[in-house]
N, C-alpha and C positions, 0 to 999 in steps of 0.2 A: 894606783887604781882604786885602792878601797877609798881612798880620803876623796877621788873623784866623784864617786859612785854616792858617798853620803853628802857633796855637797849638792849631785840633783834631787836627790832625795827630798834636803831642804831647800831647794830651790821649789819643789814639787808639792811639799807642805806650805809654803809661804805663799802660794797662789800664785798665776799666771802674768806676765809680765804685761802690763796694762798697755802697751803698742802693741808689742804682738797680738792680744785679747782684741783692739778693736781691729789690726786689720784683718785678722782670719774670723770675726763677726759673731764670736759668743764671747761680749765683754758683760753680759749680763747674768750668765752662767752661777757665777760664784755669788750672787745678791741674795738677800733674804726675802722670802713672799711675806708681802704684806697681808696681816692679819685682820676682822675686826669684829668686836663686841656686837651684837648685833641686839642682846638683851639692857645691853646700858644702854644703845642706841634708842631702842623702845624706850625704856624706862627715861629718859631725855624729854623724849618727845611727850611722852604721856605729862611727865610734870609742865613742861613749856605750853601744855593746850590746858591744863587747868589755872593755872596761874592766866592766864591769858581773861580765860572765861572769866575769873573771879574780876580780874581789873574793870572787865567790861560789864560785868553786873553791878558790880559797887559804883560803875558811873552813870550805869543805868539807874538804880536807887536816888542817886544826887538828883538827877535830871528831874526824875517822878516826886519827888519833894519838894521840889522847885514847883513845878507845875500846879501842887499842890496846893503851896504858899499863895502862888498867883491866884489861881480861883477863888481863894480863902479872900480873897482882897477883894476879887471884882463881885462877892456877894456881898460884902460889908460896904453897900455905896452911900451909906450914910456917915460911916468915919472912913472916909477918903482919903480928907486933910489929915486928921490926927494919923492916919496908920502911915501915909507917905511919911508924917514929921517923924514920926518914930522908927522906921525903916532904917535897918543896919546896911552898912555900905561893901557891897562885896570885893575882898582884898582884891589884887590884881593874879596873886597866885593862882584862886580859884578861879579866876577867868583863864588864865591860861591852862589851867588842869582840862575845863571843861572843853575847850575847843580842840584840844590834842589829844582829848577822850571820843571827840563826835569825829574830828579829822582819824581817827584810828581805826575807829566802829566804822565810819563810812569803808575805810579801806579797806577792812577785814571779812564784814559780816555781808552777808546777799541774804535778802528775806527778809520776812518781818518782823522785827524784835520779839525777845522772850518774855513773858511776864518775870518781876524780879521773886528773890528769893533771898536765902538766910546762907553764909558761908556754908559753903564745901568743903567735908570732912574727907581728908584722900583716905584710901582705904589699899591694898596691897590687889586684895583679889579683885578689884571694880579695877578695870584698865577703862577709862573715858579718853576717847577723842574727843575733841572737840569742849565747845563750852557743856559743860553739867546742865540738867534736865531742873524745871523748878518742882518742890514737892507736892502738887495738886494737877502736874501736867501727866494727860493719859494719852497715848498711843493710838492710832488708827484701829489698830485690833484689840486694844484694851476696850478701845468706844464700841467696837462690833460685837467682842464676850459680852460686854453688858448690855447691848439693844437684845441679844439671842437669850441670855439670862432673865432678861425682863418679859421678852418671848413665853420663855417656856415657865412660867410662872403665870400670866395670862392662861396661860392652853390647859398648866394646872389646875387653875380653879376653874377654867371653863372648856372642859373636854369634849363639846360641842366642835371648839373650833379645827378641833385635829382632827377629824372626819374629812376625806378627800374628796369630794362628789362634787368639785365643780366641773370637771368633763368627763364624759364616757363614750366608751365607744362600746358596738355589738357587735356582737362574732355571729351568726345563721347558721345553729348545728341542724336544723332542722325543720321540720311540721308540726313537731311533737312532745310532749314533756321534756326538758332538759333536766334528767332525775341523780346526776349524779356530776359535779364537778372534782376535781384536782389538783393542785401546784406541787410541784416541786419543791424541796426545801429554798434551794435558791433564787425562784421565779423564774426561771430563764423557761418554762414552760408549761401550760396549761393545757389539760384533756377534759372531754365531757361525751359524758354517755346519755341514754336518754331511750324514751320508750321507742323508738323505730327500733332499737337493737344496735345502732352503732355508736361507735365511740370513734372522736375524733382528735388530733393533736394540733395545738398551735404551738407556734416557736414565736415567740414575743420582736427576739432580735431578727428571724429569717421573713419572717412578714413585714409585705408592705402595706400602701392606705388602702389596697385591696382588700385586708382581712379575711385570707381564703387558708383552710387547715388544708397543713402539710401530708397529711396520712389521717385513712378514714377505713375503718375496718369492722368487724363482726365478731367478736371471741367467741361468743355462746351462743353463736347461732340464733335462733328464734326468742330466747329471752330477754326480757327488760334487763337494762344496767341500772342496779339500785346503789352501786356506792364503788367508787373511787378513790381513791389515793396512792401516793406516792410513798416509797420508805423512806424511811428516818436521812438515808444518804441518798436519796432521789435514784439511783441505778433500776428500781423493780415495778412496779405497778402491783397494786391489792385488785382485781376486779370479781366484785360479787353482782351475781344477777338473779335469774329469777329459779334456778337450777339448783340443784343440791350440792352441784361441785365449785367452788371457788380456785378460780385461774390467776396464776400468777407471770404478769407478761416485763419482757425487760421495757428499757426502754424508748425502745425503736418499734415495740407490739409484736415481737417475733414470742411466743410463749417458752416459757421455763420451767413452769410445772402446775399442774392441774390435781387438786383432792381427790380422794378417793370418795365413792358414793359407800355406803352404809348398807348393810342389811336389812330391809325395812319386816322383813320378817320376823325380825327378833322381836322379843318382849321388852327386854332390858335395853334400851338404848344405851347406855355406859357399853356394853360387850361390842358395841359395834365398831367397824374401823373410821365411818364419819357420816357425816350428815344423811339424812334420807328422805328430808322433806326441802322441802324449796326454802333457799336463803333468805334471809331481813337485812342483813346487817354485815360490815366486818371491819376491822381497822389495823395497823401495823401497831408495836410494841415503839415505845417514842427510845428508850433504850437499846435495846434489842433488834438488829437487824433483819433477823432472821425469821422473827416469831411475828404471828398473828393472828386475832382472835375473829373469830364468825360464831354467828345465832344463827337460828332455822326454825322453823313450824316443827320442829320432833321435839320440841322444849329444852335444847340443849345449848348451851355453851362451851366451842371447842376452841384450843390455840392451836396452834400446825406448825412445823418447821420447813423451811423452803427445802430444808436437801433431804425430809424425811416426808415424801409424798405417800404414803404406806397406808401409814395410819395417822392419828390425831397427837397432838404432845398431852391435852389432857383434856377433862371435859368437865361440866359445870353443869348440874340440872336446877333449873328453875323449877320450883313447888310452889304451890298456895300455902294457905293457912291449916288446907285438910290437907297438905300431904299430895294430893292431884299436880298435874301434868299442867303448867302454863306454857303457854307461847313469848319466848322474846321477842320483841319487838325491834330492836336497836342494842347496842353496845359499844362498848368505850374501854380504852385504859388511862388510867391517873398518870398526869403528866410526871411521877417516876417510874411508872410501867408497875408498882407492885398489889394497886390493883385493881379489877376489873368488874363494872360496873353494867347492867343491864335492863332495861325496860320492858316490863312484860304486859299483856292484854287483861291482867285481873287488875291494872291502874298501878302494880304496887314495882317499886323500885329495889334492885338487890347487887351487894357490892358483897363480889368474894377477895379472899386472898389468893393473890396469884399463886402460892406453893401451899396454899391447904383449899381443896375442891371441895369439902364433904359441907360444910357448914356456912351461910352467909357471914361476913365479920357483919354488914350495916345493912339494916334492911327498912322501907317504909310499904305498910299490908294496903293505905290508902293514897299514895301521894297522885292519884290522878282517876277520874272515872274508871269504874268496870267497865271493861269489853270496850273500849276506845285503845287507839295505838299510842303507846307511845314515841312519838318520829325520831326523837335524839335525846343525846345527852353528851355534856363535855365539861369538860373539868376547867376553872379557870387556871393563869398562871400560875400561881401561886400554890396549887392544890389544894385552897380550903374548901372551894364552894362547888358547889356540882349546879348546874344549869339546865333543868329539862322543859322539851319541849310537848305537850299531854296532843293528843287528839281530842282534847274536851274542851278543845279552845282556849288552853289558859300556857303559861309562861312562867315558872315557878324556879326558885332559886336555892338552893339547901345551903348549910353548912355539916358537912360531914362529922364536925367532932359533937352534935346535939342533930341525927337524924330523923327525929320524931317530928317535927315541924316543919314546914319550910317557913325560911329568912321573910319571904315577899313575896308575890302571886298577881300576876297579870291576868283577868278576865277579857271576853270577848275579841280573841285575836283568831277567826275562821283558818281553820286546814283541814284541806280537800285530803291531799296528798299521805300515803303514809313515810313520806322519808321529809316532811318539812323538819329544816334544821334551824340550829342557833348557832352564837357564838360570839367568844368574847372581843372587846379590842385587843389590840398589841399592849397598852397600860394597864388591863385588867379594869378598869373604871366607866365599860360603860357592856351592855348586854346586848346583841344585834339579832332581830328575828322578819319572817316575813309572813306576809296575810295572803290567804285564796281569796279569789273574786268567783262565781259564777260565769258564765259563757256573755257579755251583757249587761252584767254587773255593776259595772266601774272597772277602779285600776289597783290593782295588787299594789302594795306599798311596802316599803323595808324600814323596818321599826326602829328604834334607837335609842333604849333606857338605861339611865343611870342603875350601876350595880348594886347599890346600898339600898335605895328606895322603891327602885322599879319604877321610877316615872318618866315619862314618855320626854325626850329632851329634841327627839327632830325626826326627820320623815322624809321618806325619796318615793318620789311618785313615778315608779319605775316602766308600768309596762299595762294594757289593758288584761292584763292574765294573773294567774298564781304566781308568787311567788315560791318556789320550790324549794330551790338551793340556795344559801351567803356564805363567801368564806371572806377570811378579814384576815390577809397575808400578813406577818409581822414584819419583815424584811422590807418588802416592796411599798408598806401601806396603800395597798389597793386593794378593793373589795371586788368580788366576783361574785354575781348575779346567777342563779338559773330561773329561769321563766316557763310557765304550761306552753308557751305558744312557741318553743323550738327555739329561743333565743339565750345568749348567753352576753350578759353585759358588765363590762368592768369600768366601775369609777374611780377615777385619779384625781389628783392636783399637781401639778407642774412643780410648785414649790416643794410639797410636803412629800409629794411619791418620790418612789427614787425607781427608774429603770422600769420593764413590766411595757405598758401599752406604750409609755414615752421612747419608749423606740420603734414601736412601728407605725406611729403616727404620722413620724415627719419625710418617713419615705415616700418617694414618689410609686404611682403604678407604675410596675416592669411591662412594657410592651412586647407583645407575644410575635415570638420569631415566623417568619413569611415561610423559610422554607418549609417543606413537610416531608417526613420522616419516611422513608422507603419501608413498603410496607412486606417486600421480601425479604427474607433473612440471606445473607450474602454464607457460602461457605469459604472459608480458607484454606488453601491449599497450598501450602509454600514450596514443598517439593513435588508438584507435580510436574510435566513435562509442559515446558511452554506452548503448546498447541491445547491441553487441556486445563492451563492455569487461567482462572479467572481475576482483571485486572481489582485489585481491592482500589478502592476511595474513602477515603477518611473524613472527608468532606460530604454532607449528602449534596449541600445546595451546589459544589462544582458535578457533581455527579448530574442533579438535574439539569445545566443547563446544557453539558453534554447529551444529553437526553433530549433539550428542545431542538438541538441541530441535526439530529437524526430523525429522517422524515419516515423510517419505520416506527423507532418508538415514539415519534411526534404523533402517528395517526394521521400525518397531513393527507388530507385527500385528494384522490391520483387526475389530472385534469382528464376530460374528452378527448377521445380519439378521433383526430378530424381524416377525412376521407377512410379507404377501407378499412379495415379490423388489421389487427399485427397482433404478435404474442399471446394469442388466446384470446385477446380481446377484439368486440365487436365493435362496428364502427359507428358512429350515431343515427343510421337507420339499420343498420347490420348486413346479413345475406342469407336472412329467411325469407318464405312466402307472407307471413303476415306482414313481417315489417317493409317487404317491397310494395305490397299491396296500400299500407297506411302510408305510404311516401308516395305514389302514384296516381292511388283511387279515392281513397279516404279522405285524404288533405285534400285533392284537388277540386279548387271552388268553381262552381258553378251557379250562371244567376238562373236558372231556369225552376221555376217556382213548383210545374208541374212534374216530378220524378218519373212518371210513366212514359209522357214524350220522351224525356232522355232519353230511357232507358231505349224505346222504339226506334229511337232514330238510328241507334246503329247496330239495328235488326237487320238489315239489307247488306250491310257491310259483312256483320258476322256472319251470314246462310252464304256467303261469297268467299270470305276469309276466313273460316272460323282459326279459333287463334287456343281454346282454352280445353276443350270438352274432343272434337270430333278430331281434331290431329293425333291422339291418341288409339281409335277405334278405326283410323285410314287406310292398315293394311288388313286387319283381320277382321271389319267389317263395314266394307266401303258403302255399302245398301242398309244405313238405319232401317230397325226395323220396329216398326212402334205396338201396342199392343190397341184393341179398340173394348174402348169400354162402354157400358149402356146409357143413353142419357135420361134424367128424370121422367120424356116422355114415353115412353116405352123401345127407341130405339134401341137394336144392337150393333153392338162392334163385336168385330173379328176377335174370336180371343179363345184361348188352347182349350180343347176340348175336356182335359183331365181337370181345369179348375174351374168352381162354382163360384157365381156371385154369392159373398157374404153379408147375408142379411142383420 
């Protein structure tokens, strides 16, 4: 039994009996899986497509040498004879190379040959398909990096060309100054305020070619809005107006927090909790979410935090020369937030440190007219140059680190307005400002001067009014317009813009829905008792047309009642006495022209029948009794002895 046992064993090791295997149908059981290289496979293929290519370049090269030779001959037609006598005779080898070269290439290649080139160096990391690239040959998108590189080289030396203003559309915020624009960081939406007191929202993506703002509202009431903006992360709105307290609205325009007004009692303005005279100015911290700076007619400069509405974070007095009380006019922070710069009505401009209050760091005592406003002021990219804009009609450009000068100065550019602004491009290389017109005048224009020199490089002849407001989005490259006459207009280019008006250009008008909106409020009642639950509709317009089938709430009106009266109702002559009287007597035509005969003729009938008067008076006074009264010639009648003729 044991020697039986180890010879299945070995029967069991030695594998399956190859009948038995195929008729019970796993004879495939016991085989080995086939394996396979898959990287020698590559590596195969990769050598057999360059070798391939090189055969066919090198046949290419013979070809184009030949061609060569031949032309070389058909322009030497004066030695003809000598260059034929002298012409080597080609073996028969290279005739058959060459035909089993074009029969190969015809077989192999589709398209139209490469220009030649110098052996292919194989390399480990370069895996090529195919024939190899010659070294002068460039790409589709190599050829497009360089038209775009040649591009932006062009646009470098001539920054003219990268201004978008070949179309624009207008947005109608109003009647009236448009004195304060907005964007978002991102563009996706634009607000503007303006002297009627309201401020409106567009949504660039939710509008169509309509161009109607989605939300139109009032913060502060009766005041002008002198300045907008968004925060650093677009979530909040700045809106300063003409009030002492600056409102801070999210933004959908629901408000989040409004400043504290000031003591105006006090002497010391510093002791106060904030503002106490009417606002100028305000802007957000380009770092800093939370903070932001406001000016006022009390001569101060205060920053504020959105969640400490209390009081102020800190405050800034503006002084003259004696030591007196100036008005700011405008302010700013330096695009690193550390510090903050201000325009005040004695012409002179003053830049403090954001963590030291007491003392200006950079101060200029003349950089614009006494008693003119200064409208703006902004810092380019870079933070060297500071940009203001004078109420004395000039356009002036500084370098912070030499404040005693300014760089360059634009004369004769009229502003009405005290919030006419500037501002720089997206490349920092060119300065954007805009002109007042008069009522009458001409056309307000939007200026456009190179940074370095200040000279005038191009012009948009925008609208018959002031120019107010420009902003010059860096994201979007579109420019936003405000105008005196209620308008607000943004210039694009299709090419150069990106997103902004280009989406709500190419919408169609939405067509305003037919049904109309029930104007009762429905209550719900879910568990009331079915005899007092009212049927809710979800639908107004299935609601309406429920509504036209029913000829109570239809209002249809009820036909005439033919023959007698039913239900309260009369019949169309009724069953009174006048309306039997206008059915009988009234209507009833007669041609007798003279009314007195009528009426005579049926005198003899009536004193025989009476019909209207004497059937009444027939039992309890059969005997008329008439009274007699006197006639003009002195006759009398009968008549009661107790009454006088009334003279």
């Amino acid at each position: 039994m044991e020697q039986l046992g180890k010879d299945n064993d070995a029967d069991l090791m030695s594998g399956p009996d190859p009948e038995l295997a195929a008729t019970m149908g796993f004879s495939g059981f016991g085989k080995k899986a086939r394996t396979f290289d898959f990287n020698a496979m590559f590596e195969q293929t990769r050598r057999t497509a360059v070798e391939r290519g090189r055969r066919v370049l090198e046949e290419r090269e013979k070809e184009a040498a030949q061609k060569e030779r031949e032309l070389g001959s058909q322009r030497d037609g004066v030695h003809r004879a000598t260059a034929s006598s002298h012409t080597i005779p080609r073996r028969p080898s290279e005739d058959s190379e060459s035909s089993e070269s074009e029969d190969s290439s015809d077989e192999e290649l589709i398209g139209p040959p490469l220009p030649p080139q110098g052996p292919v160096e194989e390399t480990e990391d370069d895996e090529l398909i195919g024939p190899p690239l010659p070294p002068g040959y460039k790409g589709n998108e190599e050829e497009e990096e360089e038209e775009e590189e040649e591009t932006m080289q062009d646009e470098d030396e001539h920054p003219v060309k990268k201004i978008p203003d070949s179309h624009e559309i207008t947005l109608h915020h109003g009647t009236k100054t448009v004195s304060a624009l907005g964007l978002d960081p991102s563009g996706a939406r634009l607000i503007t305020g303006g002297y009627d007191y309201n401020v409106k929202f567009w949504d660039f993506a939710g509008m169509d070619a309509s161009l109607q703002a989605f939300r139109s509202l009032q913060p502060c009431e009766c005041h002008q809005i002198r300045s907008l903006q968004y925060s650093s992360t677009g979530d909040v709105i700045l809106v300063v107006s003409g009030n002492a307290q600056a409102k801070v609205l999210d933004r959908d325009g629901f408000p989040i927090m409004e400043c504290v007004k000031g003591d105006q009692y006090i002497v010391d303005v510093a002791n106060t909790k904030g503002h106490t005279a009417m606002l100028n100015s305000g802007c957000w911290h380009p770092k800093i979410q939370e903070e932001f700076v406001t000016c006022s007619n009390d001569g101060t400069v205060r920053t504020w935090d959105v969640n400490h509405d209390k009081k102020h974070k800190g405050v800034f007095k503006a002084r003259s020369a004696q030591g007196q009380r100036v008005v700011p006019t405008s302010c700013t922070y330096s695009r690193e937030g550390k510090l903050i710069a201000a325009g005040c009505q004695d012409g002179s401009i003053q830049i403090w440190d954001r963590n030291m209050n007491l003392h200006t760091k950079f101060h200029c005592r003349q950089a614009h007219a006494p008693g003119t406003d200064t409208s703006c002021l902004t810092f380019s990219y870079d933070g060297l140059a500071l940009a203001s804009r004078g109420g004395d009609d000039t356009l002036k450009i500084w370098d912070i680190r030499q404040f005693k000068t300014p760089l360059n100065s634009v004369t004769g550019l009229p502003s009405f307005f005290p919030m006419t602004d500037c501002c720089f491009s997206p490349d920092d290389k060119l300065l954007v400002s805009g002109t007042s017109v008069k009522k009458g005048g001409g056309h307000g224009k939007l200026l456009f001067f190179e940074r370095e020199t200040l000279k005038e490089v191009h012009e948009i002849d925008v609208t018959d009014a002031s120019i107010v407001r420009c902003l010059w989005h860096p994201k979007l490259n579109q420019i936003m317009v405000g105008t005196g006459n209620g308008l607000a207009k943004v210039y694009y280019d299709p090419l150069k813009s990106q997103r902004g008006a280009k989406l709500c250009v190419v919408k169609t008008t939405r067509k305003g829905t037919q049904s109309v909106t029930l104007a009762k409020d429905s209550i719900v009642t879910p568990h009331a008792l079915p005899m007092f639950r009212e049927p809710w509709h979800r639908s107004t317009k299935k609601q309406l047309e429920k509504d036209r089938l029913d000829p109570l709430k239809s209002h249809k009106p009820e036909p005439p009642v033919a023959g007698p009266g039913r239900g309260g109702r009369v019949g169309s002559h009724g069953r009174t006495l006048s309306s039997y009287i206008v059915k009988n007597i009234a209507l009833h035509k007669t041609d007798d022209s003279n009314p007195r005969e009528a009426i005579l003729r049926h005198a003899k009938e009536a004193e025989e029948n009476p019909y209207w008067v004497s059937p009444a008076y027939s039992k309890t006074q059969p005997t008329p009794v008439f009274a007699n009264v006197e006639s003009d010639e002195g006759e009398t009648d009968a008549k009661p002895e107790g009454k006088k003729r009334r003279i």
